[in-house]
N, C-alpha and C positions, 0 to 999 in steps of 0.2 A: 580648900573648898570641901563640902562634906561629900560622903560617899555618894554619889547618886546610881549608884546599881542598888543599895541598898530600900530607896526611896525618889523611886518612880514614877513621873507624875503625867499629867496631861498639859500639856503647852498650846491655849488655843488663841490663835494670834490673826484677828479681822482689823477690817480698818478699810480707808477707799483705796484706789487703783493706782498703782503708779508710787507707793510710797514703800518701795523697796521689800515688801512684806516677806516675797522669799527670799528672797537674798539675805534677809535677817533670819527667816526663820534656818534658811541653811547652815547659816554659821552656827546659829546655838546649837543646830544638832548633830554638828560637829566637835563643838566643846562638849556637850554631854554626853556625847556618844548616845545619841538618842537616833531614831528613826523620824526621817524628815517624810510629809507627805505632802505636795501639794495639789490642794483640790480645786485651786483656778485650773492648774493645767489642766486638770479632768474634763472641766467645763469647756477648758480653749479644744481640748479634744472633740468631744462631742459636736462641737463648732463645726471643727474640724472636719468633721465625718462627714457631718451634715451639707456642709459646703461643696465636696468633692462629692457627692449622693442624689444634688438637684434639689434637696429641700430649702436651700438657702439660692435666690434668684435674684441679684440687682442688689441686694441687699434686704430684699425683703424675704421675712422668716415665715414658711409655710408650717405651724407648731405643728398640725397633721402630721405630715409628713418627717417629721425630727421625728415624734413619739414613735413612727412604726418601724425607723432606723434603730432605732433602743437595742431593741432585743439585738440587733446583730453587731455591738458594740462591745468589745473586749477591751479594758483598761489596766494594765500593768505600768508598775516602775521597776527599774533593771540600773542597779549601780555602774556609773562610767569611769572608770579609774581613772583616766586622763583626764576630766573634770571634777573628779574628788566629786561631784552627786551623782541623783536617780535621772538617768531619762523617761521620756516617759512612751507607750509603744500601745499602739491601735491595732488591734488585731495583728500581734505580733510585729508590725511596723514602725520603726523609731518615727514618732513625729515630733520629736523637740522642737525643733527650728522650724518649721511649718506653723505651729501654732501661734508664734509670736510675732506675724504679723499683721499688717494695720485692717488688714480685710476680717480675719478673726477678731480684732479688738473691736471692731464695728458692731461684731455683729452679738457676741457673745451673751451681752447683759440682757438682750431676749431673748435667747436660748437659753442662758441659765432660769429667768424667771416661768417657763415653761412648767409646772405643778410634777407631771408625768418624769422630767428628768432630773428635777432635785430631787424626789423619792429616789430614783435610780442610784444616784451619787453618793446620796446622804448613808443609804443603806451599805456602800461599797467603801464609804469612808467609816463609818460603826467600826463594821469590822476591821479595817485597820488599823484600827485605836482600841481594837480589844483589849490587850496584853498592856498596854502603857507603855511607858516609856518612849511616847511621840511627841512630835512636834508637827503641828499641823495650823497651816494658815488659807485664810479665805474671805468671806463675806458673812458666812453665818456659823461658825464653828464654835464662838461660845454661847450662839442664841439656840441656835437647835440642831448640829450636830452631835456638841459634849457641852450641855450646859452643867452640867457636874465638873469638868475642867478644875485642877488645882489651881493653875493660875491662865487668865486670860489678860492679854493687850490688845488695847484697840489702837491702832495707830492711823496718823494726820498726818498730812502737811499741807503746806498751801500749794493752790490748785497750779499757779505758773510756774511754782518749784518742781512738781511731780510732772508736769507737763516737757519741760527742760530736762529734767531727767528722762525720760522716755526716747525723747528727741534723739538727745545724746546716745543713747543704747542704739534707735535701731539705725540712727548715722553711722555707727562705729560698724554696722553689721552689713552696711554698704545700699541702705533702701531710701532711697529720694520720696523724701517726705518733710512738710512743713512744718515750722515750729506754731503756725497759725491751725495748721489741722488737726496737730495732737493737743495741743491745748483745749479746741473744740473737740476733738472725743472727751479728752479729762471730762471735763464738765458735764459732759453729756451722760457720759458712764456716771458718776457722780448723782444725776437724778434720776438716772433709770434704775439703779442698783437702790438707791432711798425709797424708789415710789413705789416697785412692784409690788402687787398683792402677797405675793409668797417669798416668805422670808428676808424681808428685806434688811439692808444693810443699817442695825442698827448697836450702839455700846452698849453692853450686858452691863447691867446695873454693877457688877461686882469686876468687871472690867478696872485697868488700868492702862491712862493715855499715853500715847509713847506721841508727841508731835517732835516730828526729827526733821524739819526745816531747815536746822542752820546745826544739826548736829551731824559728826563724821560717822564711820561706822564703827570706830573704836570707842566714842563716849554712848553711843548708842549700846556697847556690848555691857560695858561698865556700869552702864545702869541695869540693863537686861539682870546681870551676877547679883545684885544688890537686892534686887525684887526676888529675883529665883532661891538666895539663900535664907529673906525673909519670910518666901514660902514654906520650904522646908524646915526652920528651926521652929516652926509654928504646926507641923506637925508630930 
């Protein structure tokens, strides 16, 4: 492989919900020794805050009330050796596993569409891709966090596959929930991320589709190498 400390690039990896996006972008920036960031969790944060703060009620999003939680929001990542990744820490607080549940996935895709806290994020995530050499995946990261990105992937899969997959994860993590109900968030995530006014979830013209449906995560790596070294020998 060629040298990649030599030639550093930006790795912006969107696509819908549920189709493994970090979990992919982890492993590549593990093989490259790159800085992984993820900026759903940022958002499942802010969720997060918001949710334990009273702004979030029944399920319904008071954006008022999110917006003047802002300011008092600290978001860090902090590498877990015993997980080989970043957790991610709210005002000094680990909330990894808090934000991954079904009450966060509810609610999030109106939080994020919120104007006041994708400015917040977007600017938190700049700076973290100053220097390069990341990998960073999301919802809008090759449209307008780094639309300059060396290479960006948008990735698919079908909606009852990613839904199954979810299932599976938060079964394994011991939470009674239906395969009828994460499928109906899928979809539901799916239009609220497509429709918002602000930044919605769309494929940067210069994107590249990864649909990884019926593919494993080692042909998904394999093709990842293939794109990445025809990136760089093109620079």
């Amino acid at each position: 492989m060629s040298d990649t400390n030599s030639k550093k690039i930006i790795i912006a990896i969107d696509g819908f919900s549920s189709c493994g996006k970090s979990t992919f972008a982890k492993a590549i920036a593990a093989r490259l020794g790159y800085i992984f960031i993820d900026t759903g969790a940022m958002y499942r944060a802010v969720t997060l805050y918001a949710l334990d703060h009273g702004a979030i009620r029944s399920g319904i999003v008071d954006e008022e009330a999110v917006v003047r939680l802002l300011g008092e929001i600290a978001i860090t990542f902090r590498f877990n050796p015993e997980r080989g990744a970043s957790d991610i820490y709210v005002n000094g607080d680990l909330a990894e596993g808090r934000i991954r549940t079904i009450e966060v996935s509810n609610c999030v895709s109106r939080v994020s569409a919120i104007p006041e806290v994708r400015r917040k994020l977007v600017a938190m995530q700049q700076e973290m891709g100053r220097r390069r050499g990341v990998v960073m995946d999301g919802r809008d990261i090759g449209t307008v966090v780094f639309p300059d990105a060396e290479l960006k992937l948008f990735m698919t899969a079908d909606p009852a596959v990613r839904a199954r997959r979810r299932y599976d994860e938060l079964r394994a993590k011991g939470d009674a929930v239906s395969l009828e109900e994460i499928e109906r968030n899928v979809r539901e995530r799916d239009r609220a991320d497509m429709s918002r006014a602000v930044s919605p979830l769309r494929q940067a013209e210069d994107a590249i589709v990864l649909d990884n449906s019926h593919m494993s995560v080692e042909e998904q790596m394999t093709w990842f190498l293939r794109e990445y070294e025809r990136v760089l020998a093109a620079r």
